[in-house]
C-alpha positions, 0 to 999 in steps of 0.5 A, a space after each residue: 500500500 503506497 499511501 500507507 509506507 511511503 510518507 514514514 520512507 520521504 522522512 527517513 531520507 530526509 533525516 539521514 541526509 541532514 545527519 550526514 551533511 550539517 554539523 549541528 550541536 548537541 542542543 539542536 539535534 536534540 531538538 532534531 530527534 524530538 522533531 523526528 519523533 513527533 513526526 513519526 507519531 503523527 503519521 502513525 497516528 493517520 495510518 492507524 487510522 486509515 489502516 483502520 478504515 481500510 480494513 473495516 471496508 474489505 475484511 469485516 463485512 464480507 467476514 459477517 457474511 461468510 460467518 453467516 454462511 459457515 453457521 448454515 454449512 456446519 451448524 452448533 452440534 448442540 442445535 439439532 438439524 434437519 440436514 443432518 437428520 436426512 443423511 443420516 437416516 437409516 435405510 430401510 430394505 423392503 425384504 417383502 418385495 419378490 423379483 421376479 425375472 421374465 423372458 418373453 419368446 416369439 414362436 420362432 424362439 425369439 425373444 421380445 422386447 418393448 413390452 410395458 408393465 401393463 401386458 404383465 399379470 402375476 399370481 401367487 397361489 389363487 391370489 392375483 398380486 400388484 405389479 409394484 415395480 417393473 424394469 427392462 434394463 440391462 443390470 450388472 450380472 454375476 455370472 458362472 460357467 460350469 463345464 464338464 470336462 468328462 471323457 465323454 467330452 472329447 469329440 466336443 471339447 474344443 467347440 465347446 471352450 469356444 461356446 464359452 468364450 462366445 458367452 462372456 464375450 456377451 459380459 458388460 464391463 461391471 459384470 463378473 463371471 467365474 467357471 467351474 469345470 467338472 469330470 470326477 469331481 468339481 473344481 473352481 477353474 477361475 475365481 470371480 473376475 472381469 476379465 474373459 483372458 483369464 478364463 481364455 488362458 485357464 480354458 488352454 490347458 483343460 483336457 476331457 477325461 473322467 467320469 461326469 459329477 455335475 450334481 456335485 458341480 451345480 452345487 459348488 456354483 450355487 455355493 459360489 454365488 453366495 459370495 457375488 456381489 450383484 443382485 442379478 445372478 445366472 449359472 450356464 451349464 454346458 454339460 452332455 449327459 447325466 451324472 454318474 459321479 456326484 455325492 448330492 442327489 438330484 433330489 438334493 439339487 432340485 431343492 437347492 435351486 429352488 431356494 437359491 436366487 439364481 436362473 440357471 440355463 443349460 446347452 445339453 449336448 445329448 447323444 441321440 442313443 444313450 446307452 445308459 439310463 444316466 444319459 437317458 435322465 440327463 435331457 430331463 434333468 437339466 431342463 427341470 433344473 432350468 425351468 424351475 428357475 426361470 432359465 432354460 435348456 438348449 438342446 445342440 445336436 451340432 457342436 458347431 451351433 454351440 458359440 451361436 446358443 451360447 451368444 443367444 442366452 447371453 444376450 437373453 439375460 440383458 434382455 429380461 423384464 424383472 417384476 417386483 410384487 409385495 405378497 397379500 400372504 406376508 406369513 413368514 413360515 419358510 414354504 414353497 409359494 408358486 407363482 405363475 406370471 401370465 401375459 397380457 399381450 398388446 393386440 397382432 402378436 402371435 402366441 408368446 411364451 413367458 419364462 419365469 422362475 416358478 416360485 420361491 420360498 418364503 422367508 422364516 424371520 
C-alpha cells in the first residue's frame, strides 16, 4: 500500500541526509530527534487510522457474511438439524418385495422386447398380486460357467471352450463371471473376475477325461454365488449327459435351486442313443433344473451351433423384464409359494411364451 509506507520512507531520507551533511550541536539535534519523533507519531497516528478504515471496508463485512454462511454449512452440534437428520437416516430394505425375472419368446424362439408393465399379470397361489415395480434394463450380472470336462467330452471339447468364450464375450464391463469345470469331481477353474483372458488362458490347458459329477458341480456354483456381489445372478451349464459321479442327489439339487436366487440355463449336448439310463435322465434333468428357475435348456445336436446358443442366452439375460410384487400372504413360515406370471399381450402378436422362475420360498424371520 503506497499511501500507507511511503510518507514514514520521504522522512527517513530526509533525516539521514541532514545527519550526514550539517554539523549541528548537541542542543539542536536534540531538538532534531524530538522533531523526528513527533513526526513519526503523527503519521502513525493517520495510518492507524486509515489502516483502520481500510480494513473495516474489505475484511469485516464480507467476514459477517461468510460467518453467516459457515453457521448454515456446519451448524452448533448442540442445535439439532434437519440436514443432518436426512443423511443420516437409516435405510430401510423392503425384504417383502419378490423379483421376479421374465423372458418373453416369439414362436420362432425369439425373444421380445418393448413390452410395458401393463401386458404383465402375476399370481401367487389363487391370489392375483400388484405389479409394484417393473424394469427392462440391462443390470450388472454375476455370472458362472460350469463345464464338464468328462471323457465323454472329447469329440466336443474344443467347440465347446469356444461356446464359452462366445458367452462372456456377451459380459458388460461391471459384470463378473467365474467357471467351474467338472469330470470326477468339481473344481473352481477361475475365481470371480472381469476379465474373459483369464478364463481364455485357464480354458488352454483343460483336457476331457473322467467320469461326469455335475450334481456335485451345480452345487459348488450355487455355493459360489453366495459370495457375488450383484443382485442379478445366472449359472450356464454346458454339460452332455447325466451324472454318474456326484455325492448330492438330484433330489438334493432340485431343492437347492429352488431356494437359491439364481436362473440357471443349460446347452445339453445329448447323444441321440444313450446307452445308459444316466444319459437317458440327463435331457430331463437339466431342463427341470432350468425351468424351475426361470432359465432354460438348449438342446445342440451340432457342436458347431454351440458359440451361436451360447451368444443367444447371453444376450437373453440383458434382455429380461424383472417384476417386483409385495405378497397379500406376508406369513413368514419358510414354504414353497408358486407363482405363475401370465401375459397380457398388446393386440397382432402371435402366441408368446413367458419364462419365469416358478416360485420361491418364503422367508422364516
Amino acid at each position: 500500500m503506497p499511501g500507507l509506507f511511503g510518507p514514514l520512507y520521504s522522512v527517513s531520507l530526509l533525516v539521514r541526509r541532514r545527519s550526514t551533511s550539517v554539523a549541528v550541536t548537541g542542543h539542536k539535534i536534540a531538538n532534531l530527534t524530538v522533531l523526528y519523533l513527533l513526526c513519526i507519531a503523527a503519521f502513525a497516528g493517520v495510518c492507524v487510522a486509515q489502516g483502520s478504515s481500510d480494513v473495516t471496508d474489505v475484511h469485516i463485512v464480507p467476514r459477517s457474511a461468510s460467518t453467516a454462511a459457515t453457521a448454515v454449512a456446519s451448524p452448533d452440534v448442540t442445535t439439532p438439524s434437519v440436514g443432518l437428520k436426512t443423511t443420516q437416516r437409516p435405510l430401510k430394505v423392503d425384504v417383502n418385495l419378490v423379483l421376479v425375472p421374465v423372458t418373453v419368446t416369439d414362436p420362432m424362439n425369439r425373444l421380445v422386447t418393448g413390452l410395458e408393465k401393463d401386458n404383465f399379470a402375476l399370481a401367487e397361489g389363487s391370489a392375483n398380486e400388484q405389479i409394484r415395480s417393473f424394469s427392462s434394463e440391462d443390470a450388472p450380472l454375476s455370472l458362472g460357467v460350469i463345464f464338464d470336462m468328462s471323457g465323454s467330452m472329447s469329440n466336443k471339447i474344443d467347440k465347446s471352450k469356444q461356446a464359452v468364450i462366445e458367452f462372456f464375450k456377451t459380459a458388460n464391463p461391471d459384470d463378473e463371471f467365474f467357471m467351474i469345470t467338472f469330470s470326477d469331481k468339481p473344481e473352481l477353474l477361475v475365481d470371480f473376475t472381469s476379465s474373459i483372458e483369464d478364463i481364455q488362458s485357464q480354458l488352454v490347458f483343460a483336457n476331457a477325461k473322467g467320469r461326469t459329477a455335475l450334481l456335485d458341480a451345480i452345487y459348488m456354483g450355487i455355493n459360489k454365488m453366495k459370495s457375488a456381489h450383484h443382485e442379478k445372478k445366472a449359472l450356464l451349464i454346458i454339460s452332455d449327459g447325466g451324472d454318474n459321479r456326484s455325492r448330492y442327489t438330484d433330489t438334493e439339487i432340485k431343492s437347492l435351486v429352488k431356494e437359491a436366487d439364481v436362473e440357471i440355463y443349460s446347452i445339453g449336448l445329448f447323444d441321440n442313443s444313450p446307452a445308459t439310463s444316466e444319459e437317458r435322465y440327463g435331457p430331463y434333468l437339466l431342463n427341470e433344473i432350468s425351468d424351475v428357475t426361470g432359465g432354460r435348456m438348449f438342446r445342440v445336436d451340432d457342436p458347431n451351433e454351440l458359440s451361436d446358443v451360447a451368444t443367444k442366452i447371453g444376450v437373453e439375460l440383458r434382455n429380461q423384464y424383472v417384476i417386483g410384487y409385495r405378497p397379500t400372504n406376508a406369513a413368514r413360515d419358510g414354504k414353497w409359494r408358486k407363482i405363475k406370471v401370465k401375459l397380457v399381450p398388446p393386440k397382432g402378436l402371435p402366441p408368446l411364451t413367458v419364462h419365469a422362475k416358478t416360485g420361491y420360498y418364503a422367508p422364516t424371520e
